[in-house]
C-alpha positions as CSV (number, residue, x, y, z in Angstrom):
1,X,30.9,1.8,-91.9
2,X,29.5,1.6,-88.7
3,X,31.7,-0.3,-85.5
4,X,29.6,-3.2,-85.6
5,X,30.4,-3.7,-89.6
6,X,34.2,-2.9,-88.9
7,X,34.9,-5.5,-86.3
8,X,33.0,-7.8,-88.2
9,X,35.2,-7.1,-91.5
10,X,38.2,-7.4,-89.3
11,X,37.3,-10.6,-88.3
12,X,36.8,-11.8,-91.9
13,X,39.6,-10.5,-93.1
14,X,41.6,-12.2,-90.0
15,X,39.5,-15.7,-90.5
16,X,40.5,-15.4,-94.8
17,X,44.3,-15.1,-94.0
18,X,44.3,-18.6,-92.1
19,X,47.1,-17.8,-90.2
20,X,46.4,-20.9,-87.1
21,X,47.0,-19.3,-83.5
22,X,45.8,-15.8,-82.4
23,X,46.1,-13.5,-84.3
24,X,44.9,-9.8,-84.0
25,X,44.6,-6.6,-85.8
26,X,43.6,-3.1,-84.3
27,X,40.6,-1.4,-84.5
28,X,40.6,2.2,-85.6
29,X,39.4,3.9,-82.4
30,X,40.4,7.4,-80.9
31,X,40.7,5.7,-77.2
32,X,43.6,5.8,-75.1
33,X,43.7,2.3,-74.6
34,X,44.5,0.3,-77.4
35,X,42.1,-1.7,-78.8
36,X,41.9,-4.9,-81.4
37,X,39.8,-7.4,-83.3
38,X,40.8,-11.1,-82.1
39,X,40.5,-14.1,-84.8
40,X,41.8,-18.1,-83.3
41,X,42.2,-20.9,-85.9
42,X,41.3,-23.2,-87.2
43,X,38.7,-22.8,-84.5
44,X,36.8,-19.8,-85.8
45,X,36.6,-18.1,-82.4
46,X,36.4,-14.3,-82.6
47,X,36.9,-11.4,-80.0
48,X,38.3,-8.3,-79.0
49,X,41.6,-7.4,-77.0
50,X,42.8,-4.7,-75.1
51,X,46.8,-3.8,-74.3
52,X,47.9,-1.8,-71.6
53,X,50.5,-1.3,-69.0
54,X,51.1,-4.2,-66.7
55,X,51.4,-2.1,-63.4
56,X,47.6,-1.9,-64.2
57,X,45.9,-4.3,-61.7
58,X,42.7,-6.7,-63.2
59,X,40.9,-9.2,-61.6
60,X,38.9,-11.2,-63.7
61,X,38.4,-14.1,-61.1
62,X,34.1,-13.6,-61.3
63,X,34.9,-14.6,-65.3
64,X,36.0,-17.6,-65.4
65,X,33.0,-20.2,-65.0
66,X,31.5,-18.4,-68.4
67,X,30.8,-21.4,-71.2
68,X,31.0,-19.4,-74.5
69,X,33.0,-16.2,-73.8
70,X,36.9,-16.9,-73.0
71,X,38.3,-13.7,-70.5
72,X,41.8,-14.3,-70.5
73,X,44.8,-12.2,-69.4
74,X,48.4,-12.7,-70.3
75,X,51.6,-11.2,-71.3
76,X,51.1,-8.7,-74.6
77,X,54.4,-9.1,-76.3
78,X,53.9,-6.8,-79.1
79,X,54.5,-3.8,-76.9
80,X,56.7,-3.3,-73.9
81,X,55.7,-4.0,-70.1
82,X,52.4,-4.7,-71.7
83,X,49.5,-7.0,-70.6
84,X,46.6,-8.4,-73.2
85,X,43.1,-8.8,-72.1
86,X,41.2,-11.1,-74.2
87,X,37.5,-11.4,-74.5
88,X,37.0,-14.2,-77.2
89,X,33.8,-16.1,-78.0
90,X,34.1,-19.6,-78.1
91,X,31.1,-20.4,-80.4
92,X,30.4,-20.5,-84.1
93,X,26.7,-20.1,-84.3
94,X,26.0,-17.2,-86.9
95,X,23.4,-15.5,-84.1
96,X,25.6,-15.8,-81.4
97,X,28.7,-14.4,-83.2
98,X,26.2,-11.7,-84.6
99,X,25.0,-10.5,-80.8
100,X,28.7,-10.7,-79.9
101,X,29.6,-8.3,-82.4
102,X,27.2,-5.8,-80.8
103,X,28.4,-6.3,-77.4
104,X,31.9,-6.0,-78.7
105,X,31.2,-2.4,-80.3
106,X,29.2,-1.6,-77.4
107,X,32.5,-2.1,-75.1
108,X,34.8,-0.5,-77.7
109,X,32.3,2.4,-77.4
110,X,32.6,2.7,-74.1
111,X,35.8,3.5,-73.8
112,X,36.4,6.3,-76.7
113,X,36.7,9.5,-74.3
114,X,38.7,7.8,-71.0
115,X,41.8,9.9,-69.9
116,X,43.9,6.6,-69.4
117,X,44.5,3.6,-70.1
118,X,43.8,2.6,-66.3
119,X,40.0,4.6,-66.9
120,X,39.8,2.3,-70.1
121,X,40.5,-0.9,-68.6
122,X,38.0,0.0,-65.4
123,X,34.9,0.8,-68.2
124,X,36.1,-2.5,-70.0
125,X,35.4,-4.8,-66.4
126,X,32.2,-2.7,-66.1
127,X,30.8,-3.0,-69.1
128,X,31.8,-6.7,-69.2
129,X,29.7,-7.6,-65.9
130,X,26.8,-5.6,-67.3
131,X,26.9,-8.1,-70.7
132,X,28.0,-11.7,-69.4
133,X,24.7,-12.1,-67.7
134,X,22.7,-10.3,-70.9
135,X,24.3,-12.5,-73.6
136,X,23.1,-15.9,-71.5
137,X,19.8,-15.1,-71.4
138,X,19.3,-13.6,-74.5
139,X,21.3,-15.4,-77.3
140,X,18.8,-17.5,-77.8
141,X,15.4,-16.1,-78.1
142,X,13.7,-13.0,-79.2
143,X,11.5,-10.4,-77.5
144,X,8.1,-11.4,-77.2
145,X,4.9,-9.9,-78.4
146,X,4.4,-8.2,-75.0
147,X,8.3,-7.1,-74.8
148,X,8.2,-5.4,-78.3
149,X,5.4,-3.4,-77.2
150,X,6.4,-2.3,-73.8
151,X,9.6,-1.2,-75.5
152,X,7.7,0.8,-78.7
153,X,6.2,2.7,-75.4
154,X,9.3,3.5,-73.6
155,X,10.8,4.6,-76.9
156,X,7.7,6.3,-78.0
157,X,7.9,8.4,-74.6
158,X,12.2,8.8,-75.1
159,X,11.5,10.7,-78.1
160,X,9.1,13.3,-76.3
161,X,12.3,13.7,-74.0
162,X,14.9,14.2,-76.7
163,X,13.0,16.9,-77.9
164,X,12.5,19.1,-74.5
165,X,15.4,18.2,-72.7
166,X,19.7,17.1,-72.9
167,X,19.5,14.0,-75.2
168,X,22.4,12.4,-72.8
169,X,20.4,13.3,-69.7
170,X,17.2,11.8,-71.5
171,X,18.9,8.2,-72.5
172,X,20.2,8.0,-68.7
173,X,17.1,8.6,-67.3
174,X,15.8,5.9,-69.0
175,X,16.4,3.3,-66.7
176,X,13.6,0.6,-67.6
177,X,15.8,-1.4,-69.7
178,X,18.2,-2.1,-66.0
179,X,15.0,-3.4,-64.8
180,X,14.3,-0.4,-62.7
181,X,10.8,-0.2,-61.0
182,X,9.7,2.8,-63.1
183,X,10.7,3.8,-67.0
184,X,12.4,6.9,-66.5
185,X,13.6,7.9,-63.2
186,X,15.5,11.4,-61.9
187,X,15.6,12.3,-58.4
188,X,12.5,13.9,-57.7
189,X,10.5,12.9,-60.5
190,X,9.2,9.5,-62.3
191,X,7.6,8.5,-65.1
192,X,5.8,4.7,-65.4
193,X,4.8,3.5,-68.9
194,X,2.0,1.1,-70.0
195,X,1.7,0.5,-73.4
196,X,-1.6,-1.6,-73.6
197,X,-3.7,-2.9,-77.0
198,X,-7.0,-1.3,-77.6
199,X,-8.2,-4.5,-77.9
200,X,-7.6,-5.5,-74.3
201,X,-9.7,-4.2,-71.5
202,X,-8.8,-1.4,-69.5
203,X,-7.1,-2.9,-66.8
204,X,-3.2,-1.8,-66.0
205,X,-1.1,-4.7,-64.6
206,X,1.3,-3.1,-61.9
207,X,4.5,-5.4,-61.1
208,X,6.0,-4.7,-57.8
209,X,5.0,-2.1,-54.9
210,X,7.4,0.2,-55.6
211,X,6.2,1.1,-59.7
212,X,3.4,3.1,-58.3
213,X,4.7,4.2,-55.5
214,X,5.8,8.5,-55.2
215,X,6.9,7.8,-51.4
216,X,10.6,9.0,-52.2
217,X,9.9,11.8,-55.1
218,X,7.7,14.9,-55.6
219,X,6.0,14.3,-58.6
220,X,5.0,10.2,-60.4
221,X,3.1,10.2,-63.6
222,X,1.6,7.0,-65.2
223,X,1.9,7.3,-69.3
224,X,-0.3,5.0,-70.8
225,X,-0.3,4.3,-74.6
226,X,-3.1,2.4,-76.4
227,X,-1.7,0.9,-79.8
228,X,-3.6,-1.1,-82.0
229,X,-1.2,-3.6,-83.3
230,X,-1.2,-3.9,-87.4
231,X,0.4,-6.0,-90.2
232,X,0.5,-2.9,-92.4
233,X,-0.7,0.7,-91.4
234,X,1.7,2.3,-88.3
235,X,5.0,2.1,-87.3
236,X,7.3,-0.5,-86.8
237,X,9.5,-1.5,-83.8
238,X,12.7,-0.8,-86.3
239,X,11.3,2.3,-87.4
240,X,11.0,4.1,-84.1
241,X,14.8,3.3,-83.2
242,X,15.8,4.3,-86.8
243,X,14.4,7.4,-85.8
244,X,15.6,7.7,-82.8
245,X,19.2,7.1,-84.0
246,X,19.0,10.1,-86.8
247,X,18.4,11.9,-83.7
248,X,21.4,11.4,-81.9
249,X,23.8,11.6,-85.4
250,X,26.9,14.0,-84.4
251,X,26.3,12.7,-80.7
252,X,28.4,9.9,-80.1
253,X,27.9,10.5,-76.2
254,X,24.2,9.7,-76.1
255,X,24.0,7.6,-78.9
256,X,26.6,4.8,-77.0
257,X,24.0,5.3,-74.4
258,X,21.2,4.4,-76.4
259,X,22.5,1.4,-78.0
260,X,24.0,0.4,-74.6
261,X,20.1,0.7,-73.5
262,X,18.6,-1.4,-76.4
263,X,20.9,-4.0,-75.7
264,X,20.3,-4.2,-72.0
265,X,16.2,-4.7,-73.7
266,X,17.1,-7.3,-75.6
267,X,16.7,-5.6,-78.9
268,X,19.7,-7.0,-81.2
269,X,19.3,-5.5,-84.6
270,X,19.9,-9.0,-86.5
271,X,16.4,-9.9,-85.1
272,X,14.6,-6.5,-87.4
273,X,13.2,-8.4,-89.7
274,X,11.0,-10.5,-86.9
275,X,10.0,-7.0,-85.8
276,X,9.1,-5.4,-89.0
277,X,5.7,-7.9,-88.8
278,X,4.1,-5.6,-86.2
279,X,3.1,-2.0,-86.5
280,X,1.5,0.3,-83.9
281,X,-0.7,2.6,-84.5
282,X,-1.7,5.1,-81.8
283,X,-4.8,5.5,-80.5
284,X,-4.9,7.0,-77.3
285,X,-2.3,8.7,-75.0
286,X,-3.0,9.5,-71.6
287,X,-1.2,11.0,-68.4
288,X,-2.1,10.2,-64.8
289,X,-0.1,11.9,-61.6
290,X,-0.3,9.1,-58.9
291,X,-1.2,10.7,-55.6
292,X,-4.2,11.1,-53.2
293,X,-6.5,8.3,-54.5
294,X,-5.2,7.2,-57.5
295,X,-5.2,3.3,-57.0
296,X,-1.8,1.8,-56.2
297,X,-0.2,-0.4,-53.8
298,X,3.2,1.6,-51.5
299,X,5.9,-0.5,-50.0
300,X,4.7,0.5,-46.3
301,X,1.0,-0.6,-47.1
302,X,2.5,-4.1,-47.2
303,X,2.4,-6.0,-44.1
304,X,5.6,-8.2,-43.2
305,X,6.7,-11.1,-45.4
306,X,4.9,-9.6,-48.3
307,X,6.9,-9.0,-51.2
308,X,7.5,-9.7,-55.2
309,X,3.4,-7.8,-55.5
310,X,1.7,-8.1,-58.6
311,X,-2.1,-6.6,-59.2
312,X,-3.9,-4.5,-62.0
313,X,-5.8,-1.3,-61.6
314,X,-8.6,0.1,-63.6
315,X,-8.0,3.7,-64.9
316,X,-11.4,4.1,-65.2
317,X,-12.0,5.5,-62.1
318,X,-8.8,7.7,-62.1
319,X,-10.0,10.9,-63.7
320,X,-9.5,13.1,-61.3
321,X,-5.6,12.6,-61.6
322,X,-5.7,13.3,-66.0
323,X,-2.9,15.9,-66.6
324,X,-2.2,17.0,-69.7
325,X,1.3,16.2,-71.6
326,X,2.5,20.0,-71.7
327,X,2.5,20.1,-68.1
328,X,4.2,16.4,-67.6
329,X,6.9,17.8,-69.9
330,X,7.6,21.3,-68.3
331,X,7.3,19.2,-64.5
332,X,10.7,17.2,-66.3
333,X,12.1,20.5,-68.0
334,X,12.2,22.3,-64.5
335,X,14.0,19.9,-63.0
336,X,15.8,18.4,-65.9
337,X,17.0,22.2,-67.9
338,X,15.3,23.3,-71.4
339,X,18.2,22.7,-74.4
């Protein structure tokens, strides 16, 4: 049973013994800081808790003017000199309490290999600011056509990575989902994708001045994939993660990291159905090194006041700057370390 299943059994199993209150059970974790699935009635509100000791100092001050998720802090008296922080959600909606559940394990993965509880409780706050804004925007809606297939091209390009180099050093450098101005990002390399239909033209649509922009870093490739998009033949949105995740089995380190990314892009795996209805088929793959003349707007081309730049280049006229994948890949490996 995965987390996600086990908190959500908890819960049930909580809800079914109607006991009115709080009530909580723990959650079967190897972290240091103990850890439990949260059930209020005859409300139906659901959460997770964490005790630890009370010389442990939280502020939760920049929590409190959330409308569905309750962040609470108060005396634990099931264990000694203990304090209980509660992070309940204070809706009933089935989608809701399903993306909950996800954040939830997400947290409770976070915090399997601290070295204290004080460790534990920091990663808790972390991960907490990371999510509050995430589960307002998202709850409520779905990726869109263009989203699903901007993601299918960062994943598309993750899996090259998990094959050359670290799979833990791949996922973190796979910064696109924190709304980074390029995909994957180290320090002296960067890699911008564009997943585009081969039914559109050939135009690129650049947003900002700094995606395209190698000012700061010795080596930027653009990575564009054409996909036509299918209701049969190709691969699904689903089916490039469920490949991805067999890849990381017997990794719990990079495989928190990846589903801490695929949240963070809005991918919630109740919504797999919606995705299963498009599949991509590749038709073209191509890599570009931006320097010299490839066209592309830098931050100190822009004059004063100018900011927030959006345009579109044509690739057409870029073929001077073609390399080939094998030496994309070794360019990362050298700086990055073969497995």
């Amino acid at each position: 049973m995965n987390r996600v299943s086990s908190i959500k059994d908890i819960w049930q199993r909580l809800e079914s013994e109607g006991t009115t209150g709080l009530v909580k059970r723990a959650l079967d974790t190897p972290s240091l800081l103990k850890t439990f699935c949260t059930c209020r009635l005859p409300e139906r509100y659901f959460g997770i808790a964490f005790s630890f000791h009370q010389d442990i100092k939280l502020d939760i001050a920049g929590f409190q003017d959330l409308s569905e998720l309750n962040i609470s802090l108060f005396k634990d008296n099931s264990f000694p000199d203990s304090k209980l922080l509660l992070i309940q959600l204070n809706n009933r909606e089935q989608r809701v309490n399903d993306i909950f559940s996800s954040i939830c394990a997400n947290i409770v993965g976070s915090i399997l290999e601290v070295e204290s509880e004080r460790e534990g409780v920091k990663l808790v706050i972390s991960q907490l600011r990371k999510w509050k804004d995430l589960f307002s925007k998202r709850r409520n809606q779905k990726l869109s056509p263009q989203e699903q297939q901007g993601l299918y091209g960062e994943l598309y390009f993750l899996r090259k990575l998990l094959y050359s180099i670290d799979k833990t050093k791949a996922t973190s450098i796979w910064v696109g989902p924190e709304m980074a101005p390029k995909d994957f990002q180290s320090d002296m390399w960067a890699v911008e994708v564009k997943t585009t239909s081969a039914t559109s033209h050939s135009g690129i649509s650049i947003n900002g001045e700094l995606q395209l922009d190698e000012s700061n870093i010795e080596h930027l490739f653009l990575y564009n994939l054409v996909v036509e998009v299918l209701e049969k033949d190709g691969q699904t949105l689903p089916e490039i993660i469920a490949d991805i995740r067999n890849y990381f089995v017997g990794d719990n380190k990079a495989a928190e990291l990846f589903e801490s990314k695929l949240l963070q892009s809005g991918y919630f795996d109740i919504d797999e159905g919606f995705y299963k209805e498009r599949h991509y088929h590749i038709r073209k793959e191509q890599y570009f090194q931006v320097k010299d003349k490839f066209p592309r707007i830098k931050q100190n081309e822009l004059r004063t006041g100018v900011f927030e730049v959006k345009y579109s280049i044509s690739l057409d006229f870029s073929t001077e700057n073609i390399v080939i994948e094998e030496n994309v890949i070794n360019t990362i490996v050298s700086y990055e370390g073969n497995q």
